[in-house]
Backbone bond lengths (Angstrom), bond angles and torsions (degrees), N, CA, C in turn:
res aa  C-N    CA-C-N  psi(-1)  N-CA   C-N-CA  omega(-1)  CA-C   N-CA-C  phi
1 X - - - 1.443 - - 1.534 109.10 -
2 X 1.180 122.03 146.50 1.811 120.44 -179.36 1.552 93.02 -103.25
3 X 1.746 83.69 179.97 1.619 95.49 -146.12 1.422 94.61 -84.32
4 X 1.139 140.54 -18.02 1.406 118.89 155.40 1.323 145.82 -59.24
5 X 1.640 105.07 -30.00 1.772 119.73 -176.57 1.769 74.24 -70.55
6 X 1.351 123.14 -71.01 1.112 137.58 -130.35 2.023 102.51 -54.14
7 X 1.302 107.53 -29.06 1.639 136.39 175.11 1.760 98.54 -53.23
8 X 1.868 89.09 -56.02 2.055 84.74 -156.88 1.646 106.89 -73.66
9 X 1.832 117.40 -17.87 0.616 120.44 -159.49 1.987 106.12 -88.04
10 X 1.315 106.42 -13.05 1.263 109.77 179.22 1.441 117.27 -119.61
11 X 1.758 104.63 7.80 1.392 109.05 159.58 1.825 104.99 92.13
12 X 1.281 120.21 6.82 1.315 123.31 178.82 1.442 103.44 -69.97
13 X 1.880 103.91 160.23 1.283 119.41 -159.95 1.687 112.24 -88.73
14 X 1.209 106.44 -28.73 1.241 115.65 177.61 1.742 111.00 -59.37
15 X 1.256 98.41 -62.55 1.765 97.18 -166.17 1.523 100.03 -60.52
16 X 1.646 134.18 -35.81 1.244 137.31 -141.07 1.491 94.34 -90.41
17 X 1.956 115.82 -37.04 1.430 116.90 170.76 1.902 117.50 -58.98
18 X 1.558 108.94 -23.23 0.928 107.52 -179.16 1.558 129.25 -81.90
19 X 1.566 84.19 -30.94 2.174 88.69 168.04 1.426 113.93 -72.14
20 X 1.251 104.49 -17.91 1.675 106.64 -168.97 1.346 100.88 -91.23
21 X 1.521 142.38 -32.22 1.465 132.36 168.66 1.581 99.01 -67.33
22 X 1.467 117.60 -59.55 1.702 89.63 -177.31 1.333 121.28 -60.61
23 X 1.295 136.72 7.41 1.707 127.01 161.72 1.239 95.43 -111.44
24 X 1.097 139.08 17.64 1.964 129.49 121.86 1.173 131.98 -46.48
25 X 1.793 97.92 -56.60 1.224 117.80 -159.35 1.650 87.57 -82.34
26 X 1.177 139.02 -63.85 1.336 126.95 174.54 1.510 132.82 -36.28
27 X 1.060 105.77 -33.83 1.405 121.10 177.30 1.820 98.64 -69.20
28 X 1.037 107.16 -53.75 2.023 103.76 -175.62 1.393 86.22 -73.03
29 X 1.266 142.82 -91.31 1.666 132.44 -161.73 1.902 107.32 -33.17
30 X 1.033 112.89 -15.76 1.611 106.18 168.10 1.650 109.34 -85.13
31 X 1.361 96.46 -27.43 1.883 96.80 -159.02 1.524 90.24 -72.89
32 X 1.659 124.57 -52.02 1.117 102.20 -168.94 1.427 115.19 -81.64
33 X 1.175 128.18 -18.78 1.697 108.93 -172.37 1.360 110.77 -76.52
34 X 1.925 98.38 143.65 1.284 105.70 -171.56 1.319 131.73 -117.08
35 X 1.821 101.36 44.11 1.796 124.26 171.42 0.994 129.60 -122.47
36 X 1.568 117.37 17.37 1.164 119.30 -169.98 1.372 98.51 -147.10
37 X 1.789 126.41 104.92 1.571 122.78 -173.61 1.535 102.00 -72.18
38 X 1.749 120.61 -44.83 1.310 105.21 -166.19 1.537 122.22 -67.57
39 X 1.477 111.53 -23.85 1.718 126.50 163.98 1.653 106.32 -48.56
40 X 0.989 95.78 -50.25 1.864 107.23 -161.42 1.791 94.56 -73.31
41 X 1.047 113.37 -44.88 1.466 113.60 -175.19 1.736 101.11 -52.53
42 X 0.940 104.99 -73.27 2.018 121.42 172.29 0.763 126.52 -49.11
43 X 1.578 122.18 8.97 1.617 115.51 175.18 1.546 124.95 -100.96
44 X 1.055 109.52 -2.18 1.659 121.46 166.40 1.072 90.31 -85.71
45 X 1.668 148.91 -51.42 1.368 128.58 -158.25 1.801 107.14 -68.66
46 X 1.348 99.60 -48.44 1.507 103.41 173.77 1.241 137.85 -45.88
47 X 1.544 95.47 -49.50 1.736 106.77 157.72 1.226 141.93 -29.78
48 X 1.569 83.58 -62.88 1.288 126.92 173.74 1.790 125.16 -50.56
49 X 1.515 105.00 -53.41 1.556 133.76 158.76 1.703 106.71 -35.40
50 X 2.108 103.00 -72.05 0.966 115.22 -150.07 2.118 90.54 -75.79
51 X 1.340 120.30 -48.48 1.446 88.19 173.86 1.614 129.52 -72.34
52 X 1.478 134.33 20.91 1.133 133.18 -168.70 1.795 98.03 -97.89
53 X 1.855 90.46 -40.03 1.700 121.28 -179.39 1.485 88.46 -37.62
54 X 1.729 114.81 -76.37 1.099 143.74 -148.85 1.590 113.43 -49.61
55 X 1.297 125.38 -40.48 1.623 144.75 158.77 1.017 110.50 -62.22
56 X 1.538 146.14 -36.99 1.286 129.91 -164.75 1.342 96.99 -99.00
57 X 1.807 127.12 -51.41 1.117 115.88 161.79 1.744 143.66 -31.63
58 X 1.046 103.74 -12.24 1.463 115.22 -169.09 1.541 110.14 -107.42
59 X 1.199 125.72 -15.54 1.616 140.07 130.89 1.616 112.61 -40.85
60 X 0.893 130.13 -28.27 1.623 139.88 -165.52 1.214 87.50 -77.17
61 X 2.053 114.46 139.41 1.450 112.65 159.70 1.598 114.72 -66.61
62 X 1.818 102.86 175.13 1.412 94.69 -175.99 1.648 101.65 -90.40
């Protein structure tokens, strides 16, 4: 297993901080593009997800 699966799979902070910034970063690349309504609709939830992710994850040992 590599050292990332091996992170989500044992609950480490690193890999778990890292899924949770890319459903940040997805969540704003949805907010602004302006061709896709069901993207644009879902991007406060995503955001939203990925910074909630982002707080609890950071409690996690390293």
């Amino acid at each position: 297993m590599s050292g990332f699966f091996s992170g989500l799979v044992r609950l480490r902070r690193g890999s778990w901080e890292m899924v949770a910034t890319v459903l940040i970063g997805l969540g704003v690349v949805m907010l602004m593009q302006p061709f896709v309504l069901w993207a644009f609709t879902y991007s406060f939830i995503t955001t939203l997800v990925g910074t909630v992710m982002f707080i609890i994850v950071s409690h996690f040992p390293e």
